[in-house]
C-alpha positions as CSV (number, residue, x, y, z in Angstrom):
1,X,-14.3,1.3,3.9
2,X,-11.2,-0.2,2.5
3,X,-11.3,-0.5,-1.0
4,X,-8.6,-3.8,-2.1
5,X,-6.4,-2.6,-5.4
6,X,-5.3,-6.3,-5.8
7,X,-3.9,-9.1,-3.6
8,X,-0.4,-10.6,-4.9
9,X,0.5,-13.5,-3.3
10,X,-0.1,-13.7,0.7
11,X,-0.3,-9.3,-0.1
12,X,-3.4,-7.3,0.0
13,X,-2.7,-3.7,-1.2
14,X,-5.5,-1.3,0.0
15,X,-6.7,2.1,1.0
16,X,-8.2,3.2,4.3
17,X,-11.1,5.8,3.3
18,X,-11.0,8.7,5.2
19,X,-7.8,8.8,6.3
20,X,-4.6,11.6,5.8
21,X,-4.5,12.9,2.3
22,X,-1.0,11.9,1.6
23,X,-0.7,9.7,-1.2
24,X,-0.1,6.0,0.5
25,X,-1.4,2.5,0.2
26,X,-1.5,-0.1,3.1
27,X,-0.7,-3.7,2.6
28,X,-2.0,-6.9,4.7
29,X,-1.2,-10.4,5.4
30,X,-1.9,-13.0,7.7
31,X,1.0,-12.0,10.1
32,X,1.3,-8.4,9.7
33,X,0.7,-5.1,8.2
34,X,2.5,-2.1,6.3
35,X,2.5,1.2,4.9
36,X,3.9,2.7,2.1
37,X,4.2,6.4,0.9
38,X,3.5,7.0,-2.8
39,X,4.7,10.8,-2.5
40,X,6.8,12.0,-2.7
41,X,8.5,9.0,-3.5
42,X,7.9,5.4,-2.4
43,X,9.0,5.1,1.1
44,X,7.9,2.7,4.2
45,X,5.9,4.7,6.9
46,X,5.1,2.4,9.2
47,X,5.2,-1.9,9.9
48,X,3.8,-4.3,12.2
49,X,5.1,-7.8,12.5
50,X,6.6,-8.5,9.2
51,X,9.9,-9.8,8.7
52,X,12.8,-7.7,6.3
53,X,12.3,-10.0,3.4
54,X,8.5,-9.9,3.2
55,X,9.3,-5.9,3.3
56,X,11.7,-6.2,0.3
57,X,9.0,-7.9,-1.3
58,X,6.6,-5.4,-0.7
59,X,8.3,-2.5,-1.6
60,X,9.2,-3.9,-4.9
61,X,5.5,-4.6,-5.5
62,X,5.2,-1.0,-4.8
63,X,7.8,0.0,-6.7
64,X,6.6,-1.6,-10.2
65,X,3.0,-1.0,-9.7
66,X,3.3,2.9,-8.7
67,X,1.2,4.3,-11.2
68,X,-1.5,1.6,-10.9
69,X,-1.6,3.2,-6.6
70,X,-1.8,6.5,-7.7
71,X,-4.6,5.8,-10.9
72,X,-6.5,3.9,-7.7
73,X,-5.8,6.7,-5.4
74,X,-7.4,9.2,-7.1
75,X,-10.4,7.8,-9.1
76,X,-11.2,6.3,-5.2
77,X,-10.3,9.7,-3.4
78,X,-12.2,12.0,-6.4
79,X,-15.8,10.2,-5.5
């Protein structure tokens, strides 16, 4: 199961379920995929096919919606 937090644009910003129990959220789009640490600060991890600006992009979506990932992460990861 992965839950969507909320799309932005061409984004969608979701968790894998049962995956490592570091604090991250991955991000899709038509051309590619990311991930991005939430702990112990934000931080990429990992990208496939997407392009420096669309990374920039990202990160500052992270970035300002930080405490809405972690709320999300743990009222999905406490069930």
């Amino acid at each position: 199961m992965s839950p969507t937090i909320f799309r932005d644009g061409p984004y969608r910003f979701f968790f894998n379920s049962r995956e490592e129990p570091r604090m991250h959220v991955h991000i899709a789009t038509a051309d590619g995929t990311a991930k991005f640490w939430l702990e112990p600060i934000v931080a990429l991890a990992d990208f496939y096919n997407l392009s420096t600006k669309d990374l920039r992009k990202i990160e500052n979506i992270v970035r300002e919606r930080e405490d809405e990932f972690r709320s999300a992460w743990h009222q999905h990861f406490s069930q």
